[in-house]
PLY file of the C-alpha trace (Angstrom):
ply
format ascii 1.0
element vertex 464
property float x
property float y
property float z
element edge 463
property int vertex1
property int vertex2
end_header
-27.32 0.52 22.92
-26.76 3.46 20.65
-23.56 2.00 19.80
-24.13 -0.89 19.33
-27.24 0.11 16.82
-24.66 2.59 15.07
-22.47 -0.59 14.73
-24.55 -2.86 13.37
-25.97 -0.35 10.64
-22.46 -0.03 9.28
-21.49 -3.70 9.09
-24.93 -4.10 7.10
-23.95 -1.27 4.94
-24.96 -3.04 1.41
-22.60 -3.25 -1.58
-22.57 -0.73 -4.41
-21.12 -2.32 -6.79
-20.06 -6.16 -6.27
-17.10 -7.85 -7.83
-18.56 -8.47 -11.69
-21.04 -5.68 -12.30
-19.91 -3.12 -14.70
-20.87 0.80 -14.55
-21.18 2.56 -17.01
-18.73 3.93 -18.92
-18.70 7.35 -17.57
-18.71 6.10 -13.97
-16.69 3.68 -14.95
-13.82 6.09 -16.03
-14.91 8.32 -12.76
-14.39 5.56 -10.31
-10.97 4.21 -11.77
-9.60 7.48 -11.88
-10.31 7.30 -8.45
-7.86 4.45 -7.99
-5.70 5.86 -10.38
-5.24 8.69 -8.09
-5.14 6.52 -4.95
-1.99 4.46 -6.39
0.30 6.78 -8.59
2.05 8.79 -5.86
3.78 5.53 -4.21
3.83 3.25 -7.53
6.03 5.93 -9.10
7.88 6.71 -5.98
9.65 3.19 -5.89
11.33 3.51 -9.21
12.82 7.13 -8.40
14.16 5.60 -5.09
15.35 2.88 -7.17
16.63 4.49 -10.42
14.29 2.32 -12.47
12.12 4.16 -15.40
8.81 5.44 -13.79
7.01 5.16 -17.16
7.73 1.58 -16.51
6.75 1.10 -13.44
3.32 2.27 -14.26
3.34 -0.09 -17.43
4.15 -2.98 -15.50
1.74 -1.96 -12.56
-1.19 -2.13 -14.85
-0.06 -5.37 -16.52
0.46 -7.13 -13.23
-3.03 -6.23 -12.34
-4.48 -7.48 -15.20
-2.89 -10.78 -14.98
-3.46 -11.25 -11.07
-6.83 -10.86 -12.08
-7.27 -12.71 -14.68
-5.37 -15.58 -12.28
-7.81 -15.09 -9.94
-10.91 -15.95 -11.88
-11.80 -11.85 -11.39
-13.01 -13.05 -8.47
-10.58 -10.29 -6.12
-10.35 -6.26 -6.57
-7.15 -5.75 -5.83
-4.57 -3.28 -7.47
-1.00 -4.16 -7.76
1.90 -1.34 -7.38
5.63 -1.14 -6.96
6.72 -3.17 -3.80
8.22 -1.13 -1.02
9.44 -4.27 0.48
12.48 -4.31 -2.70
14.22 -0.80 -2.55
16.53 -1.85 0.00
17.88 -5.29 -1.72
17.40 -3.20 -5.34
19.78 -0.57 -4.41
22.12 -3.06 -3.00
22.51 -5.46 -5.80
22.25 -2.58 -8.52
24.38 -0.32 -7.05
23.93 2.70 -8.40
22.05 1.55 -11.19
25.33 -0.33 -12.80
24.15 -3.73 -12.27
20.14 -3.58 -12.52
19.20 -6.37 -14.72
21.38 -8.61 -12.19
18.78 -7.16 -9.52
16.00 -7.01 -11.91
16.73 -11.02 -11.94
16.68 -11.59 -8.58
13.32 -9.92 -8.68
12.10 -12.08 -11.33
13.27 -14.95 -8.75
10.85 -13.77 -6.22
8.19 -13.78 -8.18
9.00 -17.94 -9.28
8.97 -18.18 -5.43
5.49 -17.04 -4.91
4.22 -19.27 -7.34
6.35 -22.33 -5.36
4.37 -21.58 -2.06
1.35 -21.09 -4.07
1.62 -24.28 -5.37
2.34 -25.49 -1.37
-0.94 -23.97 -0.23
-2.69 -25.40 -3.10
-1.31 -28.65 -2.28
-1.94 -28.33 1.62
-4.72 -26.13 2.07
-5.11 -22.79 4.31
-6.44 -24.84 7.66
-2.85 -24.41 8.99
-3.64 -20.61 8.22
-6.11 -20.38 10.74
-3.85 -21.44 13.42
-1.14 -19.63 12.23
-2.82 -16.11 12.06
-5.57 -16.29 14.12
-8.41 -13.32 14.59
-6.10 -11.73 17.65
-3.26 -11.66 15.33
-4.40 -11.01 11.97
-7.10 -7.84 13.42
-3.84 -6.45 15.01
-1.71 -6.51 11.89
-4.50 -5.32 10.32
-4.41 -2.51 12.26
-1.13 -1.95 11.93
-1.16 -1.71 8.52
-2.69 1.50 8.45
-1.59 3.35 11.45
1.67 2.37 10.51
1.58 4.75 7.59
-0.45 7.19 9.80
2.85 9.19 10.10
4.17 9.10 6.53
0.45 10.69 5.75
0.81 13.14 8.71
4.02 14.08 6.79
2.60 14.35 3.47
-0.08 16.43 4.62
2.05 19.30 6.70
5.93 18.76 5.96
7.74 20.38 3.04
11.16 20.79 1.85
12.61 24.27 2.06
15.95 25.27 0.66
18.19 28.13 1.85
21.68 29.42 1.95
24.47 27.10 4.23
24.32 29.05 8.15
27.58 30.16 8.50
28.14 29.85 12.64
26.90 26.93 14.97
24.43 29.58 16.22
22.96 29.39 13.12
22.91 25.77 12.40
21.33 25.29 16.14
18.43 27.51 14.89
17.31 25.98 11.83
13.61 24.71 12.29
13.25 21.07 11.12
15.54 17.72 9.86
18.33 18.62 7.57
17.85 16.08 4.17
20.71 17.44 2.33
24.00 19.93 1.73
25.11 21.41 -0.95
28.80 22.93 -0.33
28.71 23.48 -4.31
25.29 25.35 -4.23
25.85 26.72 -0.92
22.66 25.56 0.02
20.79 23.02 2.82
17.72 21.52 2.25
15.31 21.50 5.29
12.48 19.40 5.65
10.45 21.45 7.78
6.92 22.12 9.00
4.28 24.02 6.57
1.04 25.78 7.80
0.01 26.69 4.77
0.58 23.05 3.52
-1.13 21.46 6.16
-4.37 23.51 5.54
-4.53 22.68 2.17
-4.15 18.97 3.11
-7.08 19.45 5.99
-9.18 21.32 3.05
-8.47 18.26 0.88
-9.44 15.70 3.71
-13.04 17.77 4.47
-14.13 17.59 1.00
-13.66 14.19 0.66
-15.52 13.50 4.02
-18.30 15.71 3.09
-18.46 14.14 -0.29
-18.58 10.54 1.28
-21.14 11.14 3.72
-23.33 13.81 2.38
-22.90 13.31 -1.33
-25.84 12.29 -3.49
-25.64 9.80 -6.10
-23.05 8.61 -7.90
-20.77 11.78 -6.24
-21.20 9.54 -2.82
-19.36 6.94 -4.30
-16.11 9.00 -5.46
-14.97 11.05 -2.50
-10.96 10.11 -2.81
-11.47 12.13 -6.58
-13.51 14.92 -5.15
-11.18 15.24 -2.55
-7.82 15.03 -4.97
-9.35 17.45 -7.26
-10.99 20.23 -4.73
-7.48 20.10 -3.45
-5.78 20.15 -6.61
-7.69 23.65 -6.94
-7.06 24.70 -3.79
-3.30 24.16 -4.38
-3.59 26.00 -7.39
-5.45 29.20 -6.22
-2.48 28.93 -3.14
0.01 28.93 -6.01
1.46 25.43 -4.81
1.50 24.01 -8.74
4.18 23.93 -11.16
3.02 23.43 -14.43
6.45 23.68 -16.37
6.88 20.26 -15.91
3.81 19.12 -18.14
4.58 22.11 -20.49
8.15 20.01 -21.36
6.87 16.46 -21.26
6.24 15.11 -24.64
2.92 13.92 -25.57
4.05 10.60 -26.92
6.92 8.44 -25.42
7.88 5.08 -25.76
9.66 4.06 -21.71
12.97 2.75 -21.38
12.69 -1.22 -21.24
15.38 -2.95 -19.11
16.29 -6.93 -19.64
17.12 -9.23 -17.20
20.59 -10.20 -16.56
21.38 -13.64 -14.97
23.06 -13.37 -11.45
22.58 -16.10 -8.64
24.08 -13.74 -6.18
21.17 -11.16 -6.87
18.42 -14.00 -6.10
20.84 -15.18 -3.02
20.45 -11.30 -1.59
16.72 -10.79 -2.92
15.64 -14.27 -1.80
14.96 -13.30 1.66
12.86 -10.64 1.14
9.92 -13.00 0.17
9.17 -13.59 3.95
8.36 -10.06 3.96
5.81 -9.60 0.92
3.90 -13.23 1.58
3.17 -11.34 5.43
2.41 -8.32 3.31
0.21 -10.48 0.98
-1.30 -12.33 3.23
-2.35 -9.64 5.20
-3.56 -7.14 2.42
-6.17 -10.00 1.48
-7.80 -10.96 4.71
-8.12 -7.49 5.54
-9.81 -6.97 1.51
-12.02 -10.07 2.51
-12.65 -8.78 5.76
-14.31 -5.47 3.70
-15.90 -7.31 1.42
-17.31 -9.51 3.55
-16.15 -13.15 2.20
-13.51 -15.66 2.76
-11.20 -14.83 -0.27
-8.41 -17.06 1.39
-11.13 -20.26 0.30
-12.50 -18.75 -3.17
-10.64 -18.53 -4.96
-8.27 -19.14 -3.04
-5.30 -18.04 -1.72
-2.71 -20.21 -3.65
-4.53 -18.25 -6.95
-4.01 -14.94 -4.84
-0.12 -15.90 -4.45
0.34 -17.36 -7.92
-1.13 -14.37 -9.74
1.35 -11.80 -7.50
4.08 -13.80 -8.51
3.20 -13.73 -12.40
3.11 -9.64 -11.69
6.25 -9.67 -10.08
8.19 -12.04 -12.66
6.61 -9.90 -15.46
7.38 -6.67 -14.19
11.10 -8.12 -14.02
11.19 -8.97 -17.41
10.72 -5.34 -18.73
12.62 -3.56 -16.47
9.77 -2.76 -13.40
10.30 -3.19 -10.12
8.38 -5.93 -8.22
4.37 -5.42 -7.49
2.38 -5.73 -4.52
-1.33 -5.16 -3.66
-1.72 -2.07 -2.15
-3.42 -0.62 0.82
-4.66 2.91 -0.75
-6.88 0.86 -3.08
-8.05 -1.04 -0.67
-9.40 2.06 1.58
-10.85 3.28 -1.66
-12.76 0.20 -1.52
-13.82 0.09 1.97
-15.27 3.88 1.93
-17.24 3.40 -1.54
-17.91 -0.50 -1.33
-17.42 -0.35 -4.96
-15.58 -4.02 -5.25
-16.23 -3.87 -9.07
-13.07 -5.33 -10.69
-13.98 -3.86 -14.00
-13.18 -0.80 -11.81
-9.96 -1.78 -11.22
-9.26 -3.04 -14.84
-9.71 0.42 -15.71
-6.91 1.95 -13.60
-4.59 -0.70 -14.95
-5.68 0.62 -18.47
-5.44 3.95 -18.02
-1.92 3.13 -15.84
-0.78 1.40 -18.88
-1.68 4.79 -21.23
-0.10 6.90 -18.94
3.06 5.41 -19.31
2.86 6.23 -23.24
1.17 9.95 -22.75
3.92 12.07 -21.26
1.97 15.22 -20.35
-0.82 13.16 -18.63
1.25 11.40 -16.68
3.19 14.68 -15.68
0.18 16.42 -15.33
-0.52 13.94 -12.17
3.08 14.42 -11.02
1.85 18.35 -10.54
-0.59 17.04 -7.54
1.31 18.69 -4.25
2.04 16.31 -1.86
-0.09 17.82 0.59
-2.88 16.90 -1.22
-2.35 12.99 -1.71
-1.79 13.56 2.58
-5.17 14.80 3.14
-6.99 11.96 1.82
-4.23 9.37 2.64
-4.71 10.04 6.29
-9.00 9.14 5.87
-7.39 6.29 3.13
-4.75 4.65 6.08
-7.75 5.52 8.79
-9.87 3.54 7.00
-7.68 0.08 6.74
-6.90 0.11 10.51
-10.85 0.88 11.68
-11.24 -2.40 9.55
-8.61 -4.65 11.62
-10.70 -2.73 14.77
-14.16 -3.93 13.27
-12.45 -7.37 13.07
-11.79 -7.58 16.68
-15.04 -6.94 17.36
-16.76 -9.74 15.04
-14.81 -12.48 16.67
-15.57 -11.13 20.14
-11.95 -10.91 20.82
-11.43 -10.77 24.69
-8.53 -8.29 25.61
-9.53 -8.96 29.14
-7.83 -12.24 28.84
-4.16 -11.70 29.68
-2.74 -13.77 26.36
-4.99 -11.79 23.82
-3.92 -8.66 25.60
-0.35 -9.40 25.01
-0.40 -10.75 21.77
-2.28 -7.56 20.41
-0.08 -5.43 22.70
3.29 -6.40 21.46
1.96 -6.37 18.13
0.60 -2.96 17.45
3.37 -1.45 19.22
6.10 -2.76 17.30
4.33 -2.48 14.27
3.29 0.89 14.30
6.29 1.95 16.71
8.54 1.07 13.35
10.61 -1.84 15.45
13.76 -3.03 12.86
15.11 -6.77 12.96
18.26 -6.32 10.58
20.78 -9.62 9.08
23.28 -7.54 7.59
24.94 -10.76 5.87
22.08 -11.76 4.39
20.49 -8.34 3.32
17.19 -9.22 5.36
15.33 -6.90 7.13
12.15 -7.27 8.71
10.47 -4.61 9.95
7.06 -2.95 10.67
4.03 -4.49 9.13
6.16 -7.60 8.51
7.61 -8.14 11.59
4.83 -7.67 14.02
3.04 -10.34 12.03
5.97 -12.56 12.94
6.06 -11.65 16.24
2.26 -12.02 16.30
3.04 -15.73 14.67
5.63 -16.43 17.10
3.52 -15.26 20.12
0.36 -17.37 19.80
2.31 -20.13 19.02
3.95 -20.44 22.87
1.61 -18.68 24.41
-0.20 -21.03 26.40
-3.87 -20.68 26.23
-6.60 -19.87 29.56
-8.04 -22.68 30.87
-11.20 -20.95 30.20
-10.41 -20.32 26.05
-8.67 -23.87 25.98
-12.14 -25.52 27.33
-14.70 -23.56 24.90
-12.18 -24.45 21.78
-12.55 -28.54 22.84
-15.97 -28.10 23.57
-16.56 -26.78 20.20
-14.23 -28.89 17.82
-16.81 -32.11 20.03
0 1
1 2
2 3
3 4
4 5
5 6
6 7
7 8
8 9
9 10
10 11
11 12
12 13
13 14
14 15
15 16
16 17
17 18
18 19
19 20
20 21
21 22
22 23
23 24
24 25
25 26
26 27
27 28
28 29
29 30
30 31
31 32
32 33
33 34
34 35
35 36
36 37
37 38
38 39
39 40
40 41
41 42
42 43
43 44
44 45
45 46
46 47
47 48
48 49
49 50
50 51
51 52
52 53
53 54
54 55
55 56
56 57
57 58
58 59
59 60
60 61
61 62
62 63
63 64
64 65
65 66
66 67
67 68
68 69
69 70
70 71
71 72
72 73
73 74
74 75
75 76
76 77
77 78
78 79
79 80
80 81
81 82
82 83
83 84
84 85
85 86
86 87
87 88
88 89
89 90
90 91
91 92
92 93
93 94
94 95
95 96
96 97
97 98
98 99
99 100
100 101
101 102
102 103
103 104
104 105
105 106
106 107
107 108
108 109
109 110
110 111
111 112
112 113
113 114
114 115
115 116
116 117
117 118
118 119
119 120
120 121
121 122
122 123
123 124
124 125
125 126
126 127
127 128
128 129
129 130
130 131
131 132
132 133
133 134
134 135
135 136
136 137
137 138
138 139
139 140
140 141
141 142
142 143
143 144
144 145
145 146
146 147
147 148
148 149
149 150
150 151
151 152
152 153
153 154
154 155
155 156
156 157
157 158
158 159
159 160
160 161
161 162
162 163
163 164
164 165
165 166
166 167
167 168
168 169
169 170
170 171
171 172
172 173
173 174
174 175
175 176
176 177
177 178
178 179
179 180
180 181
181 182
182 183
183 184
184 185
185 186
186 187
187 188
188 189
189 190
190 191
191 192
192 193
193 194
194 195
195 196
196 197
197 198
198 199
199 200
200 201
201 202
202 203
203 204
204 205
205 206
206 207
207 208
208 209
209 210
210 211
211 212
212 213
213 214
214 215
215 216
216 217
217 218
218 219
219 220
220 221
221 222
222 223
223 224
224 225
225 226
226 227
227 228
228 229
229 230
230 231
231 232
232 233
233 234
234 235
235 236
236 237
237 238
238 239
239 240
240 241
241 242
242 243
243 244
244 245
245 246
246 247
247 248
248 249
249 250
250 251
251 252
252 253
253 254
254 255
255 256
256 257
257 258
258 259
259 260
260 261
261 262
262 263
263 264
264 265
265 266
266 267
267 268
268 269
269 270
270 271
271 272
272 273
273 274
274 275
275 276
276 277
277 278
278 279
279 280
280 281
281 282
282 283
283 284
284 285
285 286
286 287
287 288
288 289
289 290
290 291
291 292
292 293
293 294
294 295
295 296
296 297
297 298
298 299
299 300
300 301
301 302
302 303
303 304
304 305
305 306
306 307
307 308
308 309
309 310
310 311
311 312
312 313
313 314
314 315
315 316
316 317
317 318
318 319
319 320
320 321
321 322
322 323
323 324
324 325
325 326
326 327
327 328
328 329
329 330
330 331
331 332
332 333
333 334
334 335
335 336
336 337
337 338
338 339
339 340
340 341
341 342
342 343
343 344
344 345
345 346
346 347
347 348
348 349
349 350
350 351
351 352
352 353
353 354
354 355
355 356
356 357
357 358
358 359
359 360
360 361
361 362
362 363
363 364
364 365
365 366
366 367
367 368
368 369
369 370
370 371
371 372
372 373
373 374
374 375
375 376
376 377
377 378
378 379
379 380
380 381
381 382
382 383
383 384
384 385
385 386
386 387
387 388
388 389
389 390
390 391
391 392
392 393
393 394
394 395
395 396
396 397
397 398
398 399
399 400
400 401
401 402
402 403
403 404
404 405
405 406
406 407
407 408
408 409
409 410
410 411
411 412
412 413
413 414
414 415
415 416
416 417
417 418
418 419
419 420
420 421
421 422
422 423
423 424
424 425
425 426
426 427
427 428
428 429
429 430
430 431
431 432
432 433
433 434
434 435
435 436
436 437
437 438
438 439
439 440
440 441
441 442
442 443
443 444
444 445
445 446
446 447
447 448
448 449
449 450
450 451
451 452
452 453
453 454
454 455
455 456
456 457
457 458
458 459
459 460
460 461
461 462
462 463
């Protein structure tokens, strides 16, 4: 009982801040900070993978979001950042960075794509959605996506790269602690990625003040724990001497970023095309689980086929300048769930201030400074966050695990989703893996799986 009261006072846990109210403007520029914070790490990571121009990629992060929601009648608060999903097929087409406006091409391609099946689901509707990814499937991707990132934030919060001299005899190779990332025969030097106390206490610091801020802060501090967690462990970094400041001391104040055009290749969108079965599952997924939060059906209004159409305008215009392609991402959409601040003037902002950053060199290096540890202390309670809410959907549709084809469908799917399972074409440069390919699996599942008796009878009895 106990439970079950402790249950049903957070599902009625009221809104903050719903989709068109406005703070003001010094919570305002509090709160999309706090996004700001929440997306930089991985939206700049992409392009460095990549060899595109970070600057740019923050440019044409802020500019996608902008336009998605403007697309979708500012009706969803959703932030887009650089695609994971791309740095394989990026790197292959560009290689090296030689050919990237061919690959930035084939990334404007992808996003002309979206906007074809956006204009399929607008002509068809989303009924065949419900079939397609029912509750079973769609809680357990859900999941997935965030305990599949449960050990990149476990690694962010206690790993660290240590370099020291080449070992000289087996003996000593056999003894280094940790995975070997690199070798240096020039430098005489290997680079070790290797377990940090000290790291992983700043991380746990960082994680406790944002927990104590979220559930024991007063006023309008209650409602910004990701920031009050990023900065007390930005300080706590500091006093541990874990920040290096020369960076931002170099960076010029003003700089215009390196703009890249496209250059026509059909063999870049023949490589790329692929990929888009991997960001619609990624899509898809990222907005039930944002309606699922916010309580509505954002799949009806306004619709997914806006949804899809305004991702595709971000990742066709990030093309066009030289970004790499944009996705909605999950660390905004924890932020969300722990604040319930769904304002998307909120997330305007941190596509603003994204936008200014890219101009202001020594603000954005000053962000750079933030030790990894620190975006890993509140990126484990972020990633927690998105998989309690496929777990909370599970629970609103009554989802029966004790029948055998539920219990297999959810089964297969969290395992190889968060188990990292690989499904690689070679020829054609697809890969499908985690998130992505449990939701096919998931797809594939509860399409021949045949249905109880039981389950089969209560569906006919309802749809009569």
């Amino acid at each position: 009982m106990g439970l079950e009261k402790e249950w049903s006072e957070m599902t009625d846990k009221k809104i903050r801040m719903d989709v068109h109210e406005r703070p003001a403007w010094h919570e305002w520029i509090m709160l999309s900070f706090q996004h700001l914070f929440a997306m930089f790490g991985a939206t700049v990571l992409v392009p460095l993978l990549t060899g595109m121009n970070p600057a740019v990629a923050l440019f044409t992060s802020g500019v996608g979001t902008l336009a998605y929601m403007i697309v979708t009648r500012g009706k969803i608060p959703a932030y887009l950042g650089s695609s994971f999903a791309f740095i394989v097929p990026i790197l292959t087409v560009s290689q090296g960075g030689k050919n990237m406006g061919e690959a930035l091409f084939g990334c404007f391609a992808i996003g002309i794509m979206y906007g074809v099946v956006a204009l399929v689901v607008y002509k068809f509707g989303i009924k065949w959605l419900d079939h397609l990814l029912p509750p079973v499937v769609i809680g357990s991707v859900v999941i997935v996506i965030g305990l599949a990132l449960a050990g990149t934030a476990v690694d962010m919060a206690s790993q660290k790269d240590v370099i020291q001299a080449i070992p000289q005899t087996a003996q000593e190779w056999q003894n280094i602690q940790g995975t070997i990332k690199a070798v240096d025969p020039e430098q005489g030097t290997v680079t070790v990625h290797t377990y940090s106390l000290e790291n992983f206490l700043v991380a746990l610091a960082t994680l406790a003040i944002a927990i104590v801020t979220s559930m024991f802060g007063r006023g309008f501090l209650n409602i910004i724990p990701i920031l009050a967690g990023v900065i007390g462990g930005y300080l706590i970094a500091i006093a541990a001497g874990m920040v290096d400041f020369a960076p931002v001391k170099e960076a010029a104040w003003f700089a215009v970023p390196e703009f890249t055009k496209p250059v026509v290749s059909w063999h870049a969108v023949l490589v790329m095309l692929p990929v888009t079965l991997v960001v619609l599952a990624e899509h898809i997924g990222h907005l039930i689980v944002t309606g699922n939060i916010m309580e509505r059906d954002l799949t009806r209004d306004p619709g997914l086929h806006r949804s899809l159409l305004g991702d595709g305008i971000a990742v066709s215009a990030a093309a066009l300048i030289g970004g790499p392609p944009s996705t909605t991402y999950g660390e905004n959409i924890g932020v969300m769930a722990i604040t319930r601040v769904f304002s998307v003037w909120v997330i305007g902002g941190a596509a603003v201030l994204a936008m200014s950053f890219a101009f202001i060199g020594k603000l954005s290096a000053l962000i750079q400074t933030i030790p990894t540890p620190v975006m890993g202390g509140v990126s484990i309670l972020l990633f927690g966050i998105i998989a309690s809410a496929g777990l909370r959907m599970l629970i609103e549709h009554r989802i029966d695990l004790g029948e055998r084809r539920n219990l297999v469908i959810a089964a297969v799917v969290l395992v190889i989703g968060i188990g990292g399972a690989v499904l690689r074409f070679a020829d054609i440069h697809l890969e499908l893996e985690g998130m992505a390919l449990a939701t096919v699996v998931g797809i594939v599942l509860n399409a021949i799986l045949p249905r109880q008796q039981r389950q089969a009878g209560a569906q006919e009895a309802e749809v009569a």
